[in-house]
Backbone atoms as SQL, in Angstrom:
CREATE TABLE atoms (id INTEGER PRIMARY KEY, chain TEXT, resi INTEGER, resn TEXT, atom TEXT, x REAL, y REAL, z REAL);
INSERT INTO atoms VALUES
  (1, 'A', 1, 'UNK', 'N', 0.843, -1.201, 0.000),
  (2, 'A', 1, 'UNK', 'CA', 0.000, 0.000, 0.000),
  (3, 'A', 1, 'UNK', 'C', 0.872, 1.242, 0.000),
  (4, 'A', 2, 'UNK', 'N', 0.388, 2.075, -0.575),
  (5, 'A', 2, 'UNK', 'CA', 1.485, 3.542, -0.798),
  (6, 'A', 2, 'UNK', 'C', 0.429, 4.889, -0.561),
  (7, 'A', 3, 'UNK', 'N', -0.796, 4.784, 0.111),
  (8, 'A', 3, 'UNK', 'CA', -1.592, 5.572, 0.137),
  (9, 'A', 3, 'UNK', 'C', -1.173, 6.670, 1.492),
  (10, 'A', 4, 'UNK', 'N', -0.936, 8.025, 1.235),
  (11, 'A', 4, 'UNK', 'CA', -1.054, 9.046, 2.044),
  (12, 'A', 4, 'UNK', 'C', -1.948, 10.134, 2.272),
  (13, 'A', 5, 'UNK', 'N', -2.693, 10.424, 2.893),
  (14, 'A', 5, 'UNK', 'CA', -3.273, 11.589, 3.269),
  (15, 'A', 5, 'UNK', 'C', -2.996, 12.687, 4.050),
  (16, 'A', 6, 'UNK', 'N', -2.892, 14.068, 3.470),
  (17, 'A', 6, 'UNK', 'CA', -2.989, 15.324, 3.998),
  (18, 'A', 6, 'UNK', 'C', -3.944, 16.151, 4.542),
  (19, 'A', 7, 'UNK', 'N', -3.749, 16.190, 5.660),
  (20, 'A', 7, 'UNK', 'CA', -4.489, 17.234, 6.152),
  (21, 'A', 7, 'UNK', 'C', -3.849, 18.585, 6.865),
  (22, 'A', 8, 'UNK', 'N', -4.722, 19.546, 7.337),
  (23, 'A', 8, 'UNK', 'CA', -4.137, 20.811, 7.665),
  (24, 'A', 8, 'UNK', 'C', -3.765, 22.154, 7.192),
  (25, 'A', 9, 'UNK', 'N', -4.394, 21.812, 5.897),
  (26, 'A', 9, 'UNK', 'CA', -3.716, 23.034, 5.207),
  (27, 'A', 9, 'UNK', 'C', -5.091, 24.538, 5.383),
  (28, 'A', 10, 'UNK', 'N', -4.679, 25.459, 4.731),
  (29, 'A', 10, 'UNK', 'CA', -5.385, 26.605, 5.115),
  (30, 'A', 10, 'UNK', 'C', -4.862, 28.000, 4.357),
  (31, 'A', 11, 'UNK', 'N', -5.766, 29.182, 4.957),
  (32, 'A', 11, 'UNK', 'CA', -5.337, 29.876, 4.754),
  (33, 'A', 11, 'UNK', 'C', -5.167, 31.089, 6.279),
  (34, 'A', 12, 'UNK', 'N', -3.415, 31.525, 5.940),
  (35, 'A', 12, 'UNK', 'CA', -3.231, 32.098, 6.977),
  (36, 'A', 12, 'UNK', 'C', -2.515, 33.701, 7.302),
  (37, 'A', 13, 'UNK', 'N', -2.668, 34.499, 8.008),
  (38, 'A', 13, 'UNK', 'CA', -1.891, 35.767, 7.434),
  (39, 'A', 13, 'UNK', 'C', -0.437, 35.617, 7.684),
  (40, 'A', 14, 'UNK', 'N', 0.563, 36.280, 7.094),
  (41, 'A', 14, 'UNK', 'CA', 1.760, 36.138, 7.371),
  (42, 'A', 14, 'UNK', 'C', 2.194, 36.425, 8.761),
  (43, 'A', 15, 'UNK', 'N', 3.254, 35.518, 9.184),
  (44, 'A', 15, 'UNK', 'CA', 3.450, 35.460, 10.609),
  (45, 'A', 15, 'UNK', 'C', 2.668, 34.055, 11.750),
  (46, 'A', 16, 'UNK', 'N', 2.002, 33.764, 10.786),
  (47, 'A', 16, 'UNK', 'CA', 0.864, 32.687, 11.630),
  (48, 'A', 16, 'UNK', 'C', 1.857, 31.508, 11.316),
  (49, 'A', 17, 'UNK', 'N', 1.391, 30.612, 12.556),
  (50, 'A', 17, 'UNK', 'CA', 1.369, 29.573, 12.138),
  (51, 'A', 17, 'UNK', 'C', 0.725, 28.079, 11.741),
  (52, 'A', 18, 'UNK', 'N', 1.233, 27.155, 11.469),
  (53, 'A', 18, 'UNK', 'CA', 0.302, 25.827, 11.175),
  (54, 'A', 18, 'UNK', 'C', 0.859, 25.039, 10.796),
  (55, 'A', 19, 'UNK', 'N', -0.204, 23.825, 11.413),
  (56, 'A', 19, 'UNK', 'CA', 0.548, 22.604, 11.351),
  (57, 'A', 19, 'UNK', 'C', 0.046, 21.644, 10.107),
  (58, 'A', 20, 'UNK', 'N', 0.962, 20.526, 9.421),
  (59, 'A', 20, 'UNK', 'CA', -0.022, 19.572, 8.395),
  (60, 'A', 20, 'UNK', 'C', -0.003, 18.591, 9.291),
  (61, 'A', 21, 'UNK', 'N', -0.561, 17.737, 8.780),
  (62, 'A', 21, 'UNK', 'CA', -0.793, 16.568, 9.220),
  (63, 'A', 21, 'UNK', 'C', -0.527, 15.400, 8.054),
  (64, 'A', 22, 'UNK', 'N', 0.184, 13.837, 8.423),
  (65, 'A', 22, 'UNK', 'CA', -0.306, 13.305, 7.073),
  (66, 'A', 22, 'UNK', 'C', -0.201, 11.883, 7.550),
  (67, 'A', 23, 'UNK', 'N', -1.374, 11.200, 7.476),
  (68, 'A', 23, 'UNK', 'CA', -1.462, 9.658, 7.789),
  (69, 'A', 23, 'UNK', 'C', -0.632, 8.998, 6.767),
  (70, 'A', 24, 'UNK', 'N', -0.120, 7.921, 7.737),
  (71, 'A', 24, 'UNK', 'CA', 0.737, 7.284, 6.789),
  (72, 'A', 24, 'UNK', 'C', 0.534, 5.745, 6.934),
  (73, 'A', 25, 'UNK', 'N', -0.536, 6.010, 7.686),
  (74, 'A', 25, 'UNK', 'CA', -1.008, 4.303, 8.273),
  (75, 'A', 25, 'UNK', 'C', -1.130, 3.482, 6.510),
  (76, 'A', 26, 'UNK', 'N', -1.438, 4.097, 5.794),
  (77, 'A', 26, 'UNK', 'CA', -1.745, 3.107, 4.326),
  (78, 'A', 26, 'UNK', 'C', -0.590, 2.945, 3.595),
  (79, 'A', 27, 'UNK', 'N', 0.822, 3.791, 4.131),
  (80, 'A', 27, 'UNK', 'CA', 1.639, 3.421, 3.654),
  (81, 'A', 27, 'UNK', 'C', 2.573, 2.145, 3.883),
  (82, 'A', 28, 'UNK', 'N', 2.730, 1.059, 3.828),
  (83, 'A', 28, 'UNK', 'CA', 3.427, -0.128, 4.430),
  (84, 'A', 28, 'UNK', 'C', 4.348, -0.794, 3.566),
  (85, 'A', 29, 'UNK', 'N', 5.248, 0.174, 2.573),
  (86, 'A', 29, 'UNK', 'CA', 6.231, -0.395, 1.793),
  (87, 'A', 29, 'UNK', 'C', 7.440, 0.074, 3.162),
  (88, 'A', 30, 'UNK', 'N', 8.422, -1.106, 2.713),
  (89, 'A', 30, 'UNK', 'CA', 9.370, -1.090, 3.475),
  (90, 'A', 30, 'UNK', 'C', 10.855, -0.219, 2.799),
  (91, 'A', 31, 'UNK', 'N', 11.858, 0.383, 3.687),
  (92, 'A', 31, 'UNK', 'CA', 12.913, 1.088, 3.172),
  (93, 'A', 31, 'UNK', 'C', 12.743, 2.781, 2.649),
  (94, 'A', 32, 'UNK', 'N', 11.905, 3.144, 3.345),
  (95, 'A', 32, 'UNK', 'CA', 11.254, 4.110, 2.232),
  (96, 'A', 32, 'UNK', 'C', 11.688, 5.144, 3.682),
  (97, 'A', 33, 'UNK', 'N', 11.616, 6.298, 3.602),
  (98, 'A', 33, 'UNK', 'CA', 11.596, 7.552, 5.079),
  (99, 'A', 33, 'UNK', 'C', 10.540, 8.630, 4.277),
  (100, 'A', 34, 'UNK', 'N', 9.625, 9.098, 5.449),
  (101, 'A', 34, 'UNK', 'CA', 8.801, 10.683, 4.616),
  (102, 'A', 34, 'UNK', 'C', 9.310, 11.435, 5.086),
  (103, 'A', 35, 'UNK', 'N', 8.286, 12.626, 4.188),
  (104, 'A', 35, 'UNK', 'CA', 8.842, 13.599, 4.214),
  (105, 'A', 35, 'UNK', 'C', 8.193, 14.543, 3.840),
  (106, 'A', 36, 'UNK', 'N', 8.156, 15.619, 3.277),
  (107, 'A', 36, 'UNK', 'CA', 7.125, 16.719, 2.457),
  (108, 'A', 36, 'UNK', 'C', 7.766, 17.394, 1.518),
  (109, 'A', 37, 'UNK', 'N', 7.304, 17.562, 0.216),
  (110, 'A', 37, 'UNK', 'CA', 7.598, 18.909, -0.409),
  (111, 'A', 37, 'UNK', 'C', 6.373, 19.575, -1.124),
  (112, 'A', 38, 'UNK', 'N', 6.579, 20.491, -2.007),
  (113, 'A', 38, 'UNK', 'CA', 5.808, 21.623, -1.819),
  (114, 'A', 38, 'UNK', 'C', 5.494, 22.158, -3.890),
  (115, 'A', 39, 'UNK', 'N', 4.559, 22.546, -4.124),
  (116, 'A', 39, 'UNK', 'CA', 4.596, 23.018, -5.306),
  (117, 'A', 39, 'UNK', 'C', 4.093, 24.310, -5.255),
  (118, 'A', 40, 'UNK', 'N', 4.779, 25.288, -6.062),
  (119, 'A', 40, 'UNK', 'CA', 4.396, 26.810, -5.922),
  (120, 'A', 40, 'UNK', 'C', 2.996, 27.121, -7.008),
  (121, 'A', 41, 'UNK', 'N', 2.129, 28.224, -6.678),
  (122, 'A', 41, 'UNK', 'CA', 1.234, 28.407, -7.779),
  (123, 'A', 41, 'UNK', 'C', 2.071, 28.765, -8.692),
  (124, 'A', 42, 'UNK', 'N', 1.275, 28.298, -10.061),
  (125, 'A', 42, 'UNK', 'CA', 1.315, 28.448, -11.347),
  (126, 'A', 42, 'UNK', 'C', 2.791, 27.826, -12.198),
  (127, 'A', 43, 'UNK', 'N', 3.391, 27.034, -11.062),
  (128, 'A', 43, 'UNK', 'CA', 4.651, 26.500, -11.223),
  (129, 'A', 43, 'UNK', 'C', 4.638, 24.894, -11.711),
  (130, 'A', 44, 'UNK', 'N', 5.443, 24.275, -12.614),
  (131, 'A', 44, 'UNK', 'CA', 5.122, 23.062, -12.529),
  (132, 'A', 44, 'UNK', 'C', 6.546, 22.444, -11.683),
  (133, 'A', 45, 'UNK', 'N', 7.325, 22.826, -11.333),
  (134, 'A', 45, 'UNK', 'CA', 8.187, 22.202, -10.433),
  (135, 'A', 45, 'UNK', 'C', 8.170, 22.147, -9.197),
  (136, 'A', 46, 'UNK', 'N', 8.902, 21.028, -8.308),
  (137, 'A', 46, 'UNK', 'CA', 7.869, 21.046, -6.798),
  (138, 'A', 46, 'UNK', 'C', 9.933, 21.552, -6.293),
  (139, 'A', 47, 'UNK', 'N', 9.746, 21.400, -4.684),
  (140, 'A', 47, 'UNK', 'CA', 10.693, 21.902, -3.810),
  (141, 'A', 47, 'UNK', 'C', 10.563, 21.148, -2.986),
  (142, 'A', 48, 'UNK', 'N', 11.837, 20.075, -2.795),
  (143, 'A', 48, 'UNK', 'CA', 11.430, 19.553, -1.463),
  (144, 'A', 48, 'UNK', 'C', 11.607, 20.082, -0.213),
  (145, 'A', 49, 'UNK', 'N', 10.810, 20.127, 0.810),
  (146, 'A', 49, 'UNK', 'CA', 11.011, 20.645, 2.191),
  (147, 'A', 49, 'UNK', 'C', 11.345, 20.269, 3.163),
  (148, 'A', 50, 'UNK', 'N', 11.581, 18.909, 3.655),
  (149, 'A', 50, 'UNK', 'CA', 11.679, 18.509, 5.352),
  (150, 'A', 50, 'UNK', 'C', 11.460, 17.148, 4.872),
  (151, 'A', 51, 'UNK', 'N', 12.338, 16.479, 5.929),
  (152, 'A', 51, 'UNK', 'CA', 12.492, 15.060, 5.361),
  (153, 'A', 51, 'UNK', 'C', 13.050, 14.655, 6.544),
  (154, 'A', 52, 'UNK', 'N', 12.911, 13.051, 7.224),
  (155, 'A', 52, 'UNK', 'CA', 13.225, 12.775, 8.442),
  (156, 'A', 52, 'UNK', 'C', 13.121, 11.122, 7.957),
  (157, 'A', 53, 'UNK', 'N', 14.785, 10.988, 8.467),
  (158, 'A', 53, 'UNK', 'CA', 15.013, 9.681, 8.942),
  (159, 'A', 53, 'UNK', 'C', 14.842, 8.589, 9.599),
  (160, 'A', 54, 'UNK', 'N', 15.254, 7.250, 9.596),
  (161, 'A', 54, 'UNK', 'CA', 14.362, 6.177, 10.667),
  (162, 'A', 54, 'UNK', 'C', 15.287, 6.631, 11.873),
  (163, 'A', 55, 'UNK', 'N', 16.322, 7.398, 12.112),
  (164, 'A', 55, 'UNK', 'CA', 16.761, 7.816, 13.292),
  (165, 'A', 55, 'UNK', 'C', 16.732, 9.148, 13.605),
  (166, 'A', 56, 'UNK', 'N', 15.359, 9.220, 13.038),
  (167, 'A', 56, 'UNK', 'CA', 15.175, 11.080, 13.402),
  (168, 'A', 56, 'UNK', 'C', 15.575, 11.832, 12.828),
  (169, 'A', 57, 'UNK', 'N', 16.680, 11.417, 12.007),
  (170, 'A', 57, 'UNK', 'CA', 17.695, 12.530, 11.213),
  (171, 'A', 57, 'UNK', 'C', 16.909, 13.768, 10.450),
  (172, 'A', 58, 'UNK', 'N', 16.739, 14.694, 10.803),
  (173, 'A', 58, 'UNK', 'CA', 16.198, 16.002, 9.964),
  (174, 'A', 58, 'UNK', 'C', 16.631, 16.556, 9.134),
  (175, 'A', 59, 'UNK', 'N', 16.555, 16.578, 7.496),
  (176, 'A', 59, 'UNK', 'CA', 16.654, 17.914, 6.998),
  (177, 'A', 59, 'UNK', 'C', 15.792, 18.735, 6.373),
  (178, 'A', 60, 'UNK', 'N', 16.601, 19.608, 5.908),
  (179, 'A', 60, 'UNK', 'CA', 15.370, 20.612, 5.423),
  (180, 'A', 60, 'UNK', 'C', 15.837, 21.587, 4.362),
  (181, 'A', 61, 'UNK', 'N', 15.031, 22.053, 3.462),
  (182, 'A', 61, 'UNK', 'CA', 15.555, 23.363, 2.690),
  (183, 'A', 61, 'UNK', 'C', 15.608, 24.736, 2.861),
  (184, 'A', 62, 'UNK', 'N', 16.575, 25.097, 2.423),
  (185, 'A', 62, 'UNK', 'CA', 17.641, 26.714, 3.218),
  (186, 'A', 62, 'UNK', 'C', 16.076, 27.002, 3.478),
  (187, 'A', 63, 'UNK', 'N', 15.458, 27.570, 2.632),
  (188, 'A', 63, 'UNK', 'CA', 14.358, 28.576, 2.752),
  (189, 'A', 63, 'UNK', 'C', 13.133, 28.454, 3.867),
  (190, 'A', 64, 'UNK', 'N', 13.413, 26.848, 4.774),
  (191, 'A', 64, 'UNK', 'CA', 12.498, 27.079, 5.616),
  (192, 'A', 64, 'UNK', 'C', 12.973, 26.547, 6.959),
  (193, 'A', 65, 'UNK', 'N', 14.771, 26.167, 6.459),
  (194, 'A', 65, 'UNK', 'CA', 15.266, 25.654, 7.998),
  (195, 'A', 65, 'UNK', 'C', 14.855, 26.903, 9.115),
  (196, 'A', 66, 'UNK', 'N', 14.924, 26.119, 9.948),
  (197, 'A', 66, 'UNK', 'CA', 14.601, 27.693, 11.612),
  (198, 'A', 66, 'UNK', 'C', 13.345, 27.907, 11.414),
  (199, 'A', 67, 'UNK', 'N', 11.934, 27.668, 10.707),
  (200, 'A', 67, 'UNK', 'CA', 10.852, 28.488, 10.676),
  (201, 'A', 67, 'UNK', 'C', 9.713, 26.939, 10.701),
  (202, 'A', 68, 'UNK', 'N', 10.534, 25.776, 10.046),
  (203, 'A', 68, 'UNK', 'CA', 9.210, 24.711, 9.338),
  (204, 'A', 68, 'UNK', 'C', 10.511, 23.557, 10.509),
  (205, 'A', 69, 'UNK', 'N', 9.405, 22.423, 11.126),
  (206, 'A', 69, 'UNK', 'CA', 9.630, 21.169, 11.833),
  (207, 'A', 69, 'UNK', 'C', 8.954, 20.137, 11.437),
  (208, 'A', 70, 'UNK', 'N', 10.019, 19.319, 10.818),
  (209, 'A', 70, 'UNK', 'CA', 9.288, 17.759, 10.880),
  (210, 'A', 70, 'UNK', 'C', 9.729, 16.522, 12.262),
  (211, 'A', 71, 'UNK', 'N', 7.846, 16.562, 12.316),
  (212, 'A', 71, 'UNK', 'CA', 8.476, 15.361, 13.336),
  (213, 'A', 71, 'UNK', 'C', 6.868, 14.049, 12.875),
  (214, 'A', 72, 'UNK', 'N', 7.247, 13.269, 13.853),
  (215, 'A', 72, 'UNK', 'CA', 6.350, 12.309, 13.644),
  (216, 'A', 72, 'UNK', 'C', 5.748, 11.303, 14.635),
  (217, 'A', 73, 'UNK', 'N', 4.654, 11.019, 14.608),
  (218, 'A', 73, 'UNK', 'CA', 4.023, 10.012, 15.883),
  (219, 'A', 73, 'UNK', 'C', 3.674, 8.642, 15.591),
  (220, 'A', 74, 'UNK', 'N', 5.139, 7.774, 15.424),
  (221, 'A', 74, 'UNK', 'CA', 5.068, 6.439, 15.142),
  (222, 'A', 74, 'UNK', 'C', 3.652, 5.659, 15.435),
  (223, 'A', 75, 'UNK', 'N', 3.263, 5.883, 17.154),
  (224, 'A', 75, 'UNK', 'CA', 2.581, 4.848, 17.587),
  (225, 'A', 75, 'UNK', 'C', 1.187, 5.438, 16.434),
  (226, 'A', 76, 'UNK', 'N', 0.764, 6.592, 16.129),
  (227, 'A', 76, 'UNK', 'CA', -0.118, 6.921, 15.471),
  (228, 'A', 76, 'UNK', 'C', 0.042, 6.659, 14.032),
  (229, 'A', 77, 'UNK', 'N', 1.339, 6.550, 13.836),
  (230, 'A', 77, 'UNK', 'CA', 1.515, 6.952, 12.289),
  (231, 'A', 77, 'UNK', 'C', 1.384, 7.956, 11.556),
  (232, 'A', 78, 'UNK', 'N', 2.026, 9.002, 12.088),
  (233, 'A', 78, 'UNK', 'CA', 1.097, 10.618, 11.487),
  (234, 'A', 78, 'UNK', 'C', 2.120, 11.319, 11.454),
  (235, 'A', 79, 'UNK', 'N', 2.835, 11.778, 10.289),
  (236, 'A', 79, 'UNK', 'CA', 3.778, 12.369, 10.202),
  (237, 'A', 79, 'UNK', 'C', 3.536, 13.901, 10.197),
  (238, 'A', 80, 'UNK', 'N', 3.792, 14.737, 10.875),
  (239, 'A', 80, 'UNK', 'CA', 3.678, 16.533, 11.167),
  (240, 'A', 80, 'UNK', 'C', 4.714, 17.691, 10.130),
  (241, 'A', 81, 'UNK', 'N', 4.065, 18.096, 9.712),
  (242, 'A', 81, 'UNK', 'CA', 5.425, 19.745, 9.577),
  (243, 'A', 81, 'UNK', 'C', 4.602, 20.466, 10.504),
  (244, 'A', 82, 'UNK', 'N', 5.043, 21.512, 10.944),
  (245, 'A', 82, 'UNK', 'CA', 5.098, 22.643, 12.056),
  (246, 'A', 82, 'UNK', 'C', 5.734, 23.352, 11.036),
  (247, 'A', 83, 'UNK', 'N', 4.891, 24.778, 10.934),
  (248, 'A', 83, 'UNK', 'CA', 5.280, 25.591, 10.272),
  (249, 'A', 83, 'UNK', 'C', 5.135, 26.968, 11.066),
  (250, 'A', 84, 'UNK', 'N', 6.230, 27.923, 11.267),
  (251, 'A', 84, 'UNK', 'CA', 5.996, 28.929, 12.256),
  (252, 'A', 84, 'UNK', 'C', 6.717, 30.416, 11.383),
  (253, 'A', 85, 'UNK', 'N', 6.238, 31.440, 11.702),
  (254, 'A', 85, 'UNK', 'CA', 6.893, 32.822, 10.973),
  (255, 'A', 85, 'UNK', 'C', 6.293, 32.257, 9.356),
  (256, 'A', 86, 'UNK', 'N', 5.382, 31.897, 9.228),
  (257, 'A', 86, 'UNK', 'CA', 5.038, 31.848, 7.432),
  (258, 'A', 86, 'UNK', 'C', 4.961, 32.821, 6.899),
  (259, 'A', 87, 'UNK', 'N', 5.594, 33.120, 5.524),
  (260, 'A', 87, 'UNK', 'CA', 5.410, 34.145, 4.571),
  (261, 'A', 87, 'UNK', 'C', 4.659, 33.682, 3.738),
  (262, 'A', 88, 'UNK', 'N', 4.252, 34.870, 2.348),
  (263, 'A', 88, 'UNK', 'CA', 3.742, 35.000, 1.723),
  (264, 'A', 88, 'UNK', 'C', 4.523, 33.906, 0.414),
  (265, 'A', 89, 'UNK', 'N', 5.442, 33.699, 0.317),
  (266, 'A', 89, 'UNK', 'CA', 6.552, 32.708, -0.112),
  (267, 'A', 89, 'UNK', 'C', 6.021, 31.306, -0.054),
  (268, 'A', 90, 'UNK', 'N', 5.850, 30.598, 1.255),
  (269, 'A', 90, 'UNK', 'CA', 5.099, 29.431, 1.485),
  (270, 'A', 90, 'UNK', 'C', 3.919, 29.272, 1.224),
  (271, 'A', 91, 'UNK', 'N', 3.323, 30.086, 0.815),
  (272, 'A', 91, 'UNK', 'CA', 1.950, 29.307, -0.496),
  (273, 'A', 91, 'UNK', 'C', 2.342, 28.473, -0.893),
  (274, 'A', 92, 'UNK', 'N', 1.549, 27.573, -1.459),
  (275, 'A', 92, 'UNK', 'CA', 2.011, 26.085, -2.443),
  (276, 'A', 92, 'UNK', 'C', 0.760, 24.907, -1.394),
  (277, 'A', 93, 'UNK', 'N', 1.019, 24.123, -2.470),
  (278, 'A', 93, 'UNK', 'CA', 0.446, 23.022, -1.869),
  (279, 'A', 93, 'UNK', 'C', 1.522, 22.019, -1.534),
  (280, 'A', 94, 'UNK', 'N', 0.937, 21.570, -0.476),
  (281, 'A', 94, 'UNK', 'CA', 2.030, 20.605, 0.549),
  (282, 'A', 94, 'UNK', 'C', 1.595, 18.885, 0.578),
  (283, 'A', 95, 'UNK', 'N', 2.881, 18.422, -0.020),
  (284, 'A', 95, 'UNK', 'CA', 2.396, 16.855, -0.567),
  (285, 'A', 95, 'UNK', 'C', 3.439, 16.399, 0.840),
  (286, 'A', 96, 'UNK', 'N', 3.262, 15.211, 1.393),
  (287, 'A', 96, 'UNK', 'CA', 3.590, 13.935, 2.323),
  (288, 'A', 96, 'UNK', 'C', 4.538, 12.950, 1.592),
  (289, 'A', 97, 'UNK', 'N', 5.116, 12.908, 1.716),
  (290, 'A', 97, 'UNK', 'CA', 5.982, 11.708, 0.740),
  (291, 'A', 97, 'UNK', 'C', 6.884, 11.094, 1.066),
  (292, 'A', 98, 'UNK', 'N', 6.714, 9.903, 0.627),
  (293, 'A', 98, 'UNK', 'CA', 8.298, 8.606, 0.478),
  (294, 'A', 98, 'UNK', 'C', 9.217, 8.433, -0.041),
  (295, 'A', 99, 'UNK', 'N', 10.396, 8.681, -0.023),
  (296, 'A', 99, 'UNK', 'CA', 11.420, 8.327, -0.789),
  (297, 'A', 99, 'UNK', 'C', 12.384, 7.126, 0.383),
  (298, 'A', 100, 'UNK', 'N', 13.130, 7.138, -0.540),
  (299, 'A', 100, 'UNK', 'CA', 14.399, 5.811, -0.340),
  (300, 'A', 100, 'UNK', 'C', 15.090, 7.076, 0.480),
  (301, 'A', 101, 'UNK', 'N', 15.312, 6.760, 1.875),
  (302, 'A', 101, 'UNK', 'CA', 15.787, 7.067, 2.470),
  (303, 'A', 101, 'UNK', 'C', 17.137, 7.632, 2.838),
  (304, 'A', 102, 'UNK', 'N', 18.079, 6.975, 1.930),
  (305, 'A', 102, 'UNK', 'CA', 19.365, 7.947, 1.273),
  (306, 'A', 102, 'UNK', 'C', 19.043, 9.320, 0.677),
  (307, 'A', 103, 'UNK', 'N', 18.128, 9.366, 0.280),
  (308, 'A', 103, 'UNK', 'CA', 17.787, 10.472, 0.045),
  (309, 'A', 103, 'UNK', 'C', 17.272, 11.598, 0.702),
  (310, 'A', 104, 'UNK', 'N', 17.569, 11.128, 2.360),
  (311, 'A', 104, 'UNK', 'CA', 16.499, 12.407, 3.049),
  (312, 'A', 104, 'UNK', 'C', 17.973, 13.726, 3.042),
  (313, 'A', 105, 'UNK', 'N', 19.072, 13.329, 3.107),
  (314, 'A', 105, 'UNK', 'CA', 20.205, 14.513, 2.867),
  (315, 'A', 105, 'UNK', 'C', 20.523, 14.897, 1.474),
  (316, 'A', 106, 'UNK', 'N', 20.924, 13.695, 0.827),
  (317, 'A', 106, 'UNK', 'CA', 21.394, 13.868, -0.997),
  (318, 'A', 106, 'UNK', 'C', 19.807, 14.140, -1.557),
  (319, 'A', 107, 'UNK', 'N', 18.893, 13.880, -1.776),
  (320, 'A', 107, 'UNK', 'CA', 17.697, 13.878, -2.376),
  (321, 'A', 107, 'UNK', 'C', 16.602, 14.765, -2.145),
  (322, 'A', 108, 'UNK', 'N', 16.935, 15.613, -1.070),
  (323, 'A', 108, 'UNK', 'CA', 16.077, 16.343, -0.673),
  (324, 'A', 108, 'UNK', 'C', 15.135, 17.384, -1.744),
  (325, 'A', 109, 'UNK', 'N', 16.431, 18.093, -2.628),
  (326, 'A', 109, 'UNK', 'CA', 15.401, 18.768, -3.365),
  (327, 'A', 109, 'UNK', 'C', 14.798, 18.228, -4.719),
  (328, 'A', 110, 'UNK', 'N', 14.801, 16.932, -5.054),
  (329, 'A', 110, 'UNK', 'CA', 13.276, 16.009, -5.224),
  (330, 'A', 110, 'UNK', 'C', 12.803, 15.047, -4.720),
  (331, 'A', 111, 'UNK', 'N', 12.635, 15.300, -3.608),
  (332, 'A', 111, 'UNK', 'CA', 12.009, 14.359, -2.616),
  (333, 'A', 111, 'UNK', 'C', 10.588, 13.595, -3.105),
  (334, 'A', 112, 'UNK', 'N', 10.195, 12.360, -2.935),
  (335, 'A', 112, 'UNK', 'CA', 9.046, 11.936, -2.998),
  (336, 'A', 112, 'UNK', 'C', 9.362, 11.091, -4.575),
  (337, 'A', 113, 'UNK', 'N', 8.961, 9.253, -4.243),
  (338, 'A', 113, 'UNK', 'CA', 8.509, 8.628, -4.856),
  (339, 'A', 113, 'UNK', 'C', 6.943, 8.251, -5.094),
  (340, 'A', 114, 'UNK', 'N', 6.710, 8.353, -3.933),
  (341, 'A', 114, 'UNK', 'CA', 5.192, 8.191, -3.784),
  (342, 'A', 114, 'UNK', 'C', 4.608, 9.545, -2.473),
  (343, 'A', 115, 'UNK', 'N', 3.055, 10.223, -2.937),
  (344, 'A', 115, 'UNK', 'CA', 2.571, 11.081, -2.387),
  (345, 'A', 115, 'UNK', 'C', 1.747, 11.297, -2.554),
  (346, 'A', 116, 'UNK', 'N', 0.990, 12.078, -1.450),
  (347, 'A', 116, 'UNK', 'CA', -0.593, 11.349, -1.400),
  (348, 'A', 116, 'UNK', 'C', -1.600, 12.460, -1.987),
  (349, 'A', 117, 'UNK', 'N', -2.478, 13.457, -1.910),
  (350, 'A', 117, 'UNK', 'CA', -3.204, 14.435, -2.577),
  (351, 'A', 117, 'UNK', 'C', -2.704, 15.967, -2.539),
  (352, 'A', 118, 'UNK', 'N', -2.164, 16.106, -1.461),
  (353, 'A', 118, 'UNK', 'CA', -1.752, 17.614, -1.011),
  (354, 'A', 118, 'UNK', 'C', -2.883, 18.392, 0.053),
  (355, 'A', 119, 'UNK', 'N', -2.230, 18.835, 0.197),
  (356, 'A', 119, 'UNK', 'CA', -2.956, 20.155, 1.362),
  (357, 'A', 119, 'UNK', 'C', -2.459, 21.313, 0.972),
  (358, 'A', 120, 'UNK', 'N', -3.612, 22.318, 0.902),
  (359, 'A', 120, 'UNK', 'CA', -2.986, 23.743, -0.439),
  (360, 'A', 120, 'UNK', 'C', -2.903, 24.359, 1.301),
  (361, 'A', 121, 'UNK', 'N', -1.982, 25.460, 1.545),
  (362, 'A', 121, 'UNK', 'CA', -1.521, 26.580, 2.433),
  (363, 'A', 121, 'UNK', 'C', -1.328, 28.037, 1.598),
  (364, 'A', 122, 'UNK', 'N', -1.845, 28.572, 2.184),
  (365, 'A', 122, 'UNK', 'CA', -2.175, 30.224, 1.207),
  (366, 'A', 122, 'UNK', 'C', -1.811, 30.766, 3.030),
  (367, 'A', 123, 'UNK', 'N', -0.591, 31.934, 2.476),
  (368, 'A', 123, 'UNK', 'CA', -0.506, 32.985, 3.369),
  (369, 'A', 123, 'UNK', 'C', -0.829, 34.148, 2.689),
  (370, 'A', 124, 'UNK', 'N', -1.919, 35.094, 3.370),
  (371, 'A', 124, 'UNK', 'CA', -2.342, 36.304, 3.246),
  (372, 'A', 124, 'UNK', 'C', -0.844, 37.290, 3.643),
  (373, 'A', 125, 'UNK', 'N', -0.687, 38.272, 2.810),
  (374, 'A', 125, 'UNK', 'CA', 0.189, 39.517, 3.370),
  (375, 'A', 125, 'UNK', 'C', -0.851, 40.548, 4.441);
């Protein structure tokens, strides 16, 4: 199964913050680590954002290290970004995703083999 769902997204004024949410209970391929990235309006290329290892390992891209947190609740299965100080910049819709796990440092900025619908985030100025 490779199925993910997003939730959490919104719209918020700049400075706010918010959290996603993304079940990962339907996901049950093995070797894989999530993660999130992001597609801008009217853009067809995505950005990966935050990506976390089977030992926690975090990274993230320049543009949202210090402001965006990935973490996750095994016993639930629910992987989080925490997003805090949002700009008008972080619009996009926010996809949940799997990749091969070498990739949460080298791969980051195209993260995601498999990902589930998105959650759109709109910051108001």
């Amino acid at each position: 199964q490779v199925q993910l769902v997003e939730s959490g997204g919104g719209t918020v004024q700049a400075g706010a913050s918010l959290t996603l949410s993304c079940d990962t209970s339907g996901f049950t391929r093995t070797g894989y680590c999530l993660g999130w990235w992001r597609k801008f309006p009217g853009s067809s290329s995505r950005q990966g954002v935050a990506a976390i290892g089977m030992d926690n390992h975090q990274n993230y891209a320049e543009s949202v290290r210090y402001r965006f947190t990935i973490s996750r609740d095994s016993a639930k299965n629910i992987l989080y970004l925490h997003m805090t100080d949002l700009k008008v910049d972080d619009t996009a819709r926010y996809y949940c995703a799997a990749d091969r796990c070498y990739n949460v440092d080298s791969g980051l900025a195209n993260w995601g083999v498999f990902w589930g619908q998105g959650t759109q985030v709109t910051v108001s100025s």
